[in-house]
C-alpha positions in Angstrom: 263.5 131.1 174.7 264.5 134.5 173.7 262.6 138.0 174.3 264.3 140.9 173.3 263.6 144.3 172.8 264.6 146.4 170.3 264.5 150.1 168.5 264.9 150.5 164.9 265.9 153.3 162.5 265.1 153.0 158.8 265.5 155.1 155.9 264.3 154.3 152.1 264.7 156.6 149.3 263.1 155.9 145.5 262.8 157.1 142.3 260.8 156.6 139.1 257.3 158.9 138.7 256.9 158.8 141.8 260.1 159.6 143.4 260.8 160.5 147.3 261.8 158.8 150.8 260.3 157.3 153.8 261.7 157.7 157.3 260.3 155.4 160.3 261.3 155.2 163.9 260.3 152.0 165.5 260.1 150.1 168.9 258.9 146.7 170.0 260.4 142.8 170.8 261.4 140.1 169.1 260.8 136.4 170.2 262.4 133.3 169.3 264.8 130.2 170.2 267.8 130.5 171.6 270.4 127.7 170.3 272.7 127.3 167.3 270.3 128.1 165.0 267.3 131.1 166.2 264.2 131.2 164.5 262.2 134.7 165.3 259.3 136.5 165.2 259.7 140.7 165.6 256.7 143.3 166.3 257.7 147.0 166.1 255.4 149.7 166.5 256.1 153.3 166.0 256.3 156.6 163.9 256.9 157.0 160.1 257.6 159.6 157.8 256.7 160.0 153.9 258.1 162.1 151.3 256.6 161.7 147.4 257.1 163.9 144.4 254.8 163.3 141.4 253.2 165.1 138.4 255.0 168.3 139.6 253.8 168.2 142.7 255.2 167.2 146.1 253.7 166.0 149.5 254.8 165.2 152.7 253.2 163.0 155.5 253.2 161.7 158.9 251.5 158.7 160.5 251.6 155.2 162.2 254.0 152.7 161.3 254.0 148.9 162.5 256.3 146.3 161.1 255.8 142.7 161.4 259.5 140.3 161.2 260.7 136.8 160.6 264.1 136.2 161.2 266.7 133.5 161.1 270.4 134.3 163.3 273.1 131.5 163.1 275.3 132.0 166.1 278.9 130.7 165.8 279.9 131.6 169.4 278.3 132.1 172.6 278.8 136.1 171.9 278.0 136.4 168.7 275.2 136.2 166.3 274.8 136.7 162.3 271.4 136.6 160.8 268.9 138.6 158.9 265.1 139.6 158.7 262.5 139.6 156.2 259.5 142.1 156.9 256.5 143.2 156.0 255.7 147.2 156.7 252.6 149.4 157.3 252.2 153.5 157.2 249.2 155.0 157.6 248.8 158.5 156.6 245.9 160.3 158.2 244.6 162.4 154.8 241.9 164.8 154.9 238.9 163.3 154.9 240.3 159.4 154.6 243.3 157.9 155.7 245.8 155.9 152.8 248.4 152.8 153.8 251.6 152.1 152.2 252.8 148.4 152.2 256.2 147.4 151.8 258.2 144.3 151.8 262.3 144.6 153.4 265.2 142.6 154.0 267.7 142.9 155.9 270.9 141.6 158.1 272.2 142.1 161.4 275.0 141.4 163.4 274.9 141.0 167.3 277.5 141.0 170.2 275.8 139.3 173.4 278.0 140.3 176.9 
């Protein structure tokens, strides 16, 4: 079995009507099975960051991020791995007088040296 802990970093920018960027700072463990091929389940909690811009105005918020992961890493040799993640991510902004949530789906890869 594997328990590992990890900190993430994430960035996402976007554009359309409602243009802007989200910033999140994460921190938490990831579980699986160590062999040849590692399925794994990641739980991250931590700190985001929101910018939108919109009918000519702009806003900017702050609030609690979480991010839920499964993952699937092929490893070719006993110090390497190669895989990638698929992940589903909450913010919620405390607004005055409610608070709102964004959801997002990512995706992503990763590559991992093992001493």
């Amino acid at each position: 079995l594997l328990l590992i802990p990890e900190v993430v970093a994430s960035f996402a920018g976007f554009g359309g009507d409602f243009s802007g960027m989200g910033l999140r700072a994460l921190a938490g463990v990831r579980g699986g099975v160590a062999g040849p091929v590692e399925p794994s389940l990641g739980l991250r909690i931590g700190y985001g960051l929101t910018s939108l811009s919109a009918g000519g105005g702009e806003s900017l918020e702050s609030g609690f991020a979480v991010d839920v992961g499964l993952g699937l890493d092929v490893r070719p040799e006993r110090w390497l791995t190669v895989g990638g993640e698929l992940t589903y991510d909450l913010l919620v902004l405390p607004l005055p007088g409610r608070a709102a949530t964004l959801h997002t789906l990512g995706a992503g890869g990763s590559v991992a040296f093992w001493f």
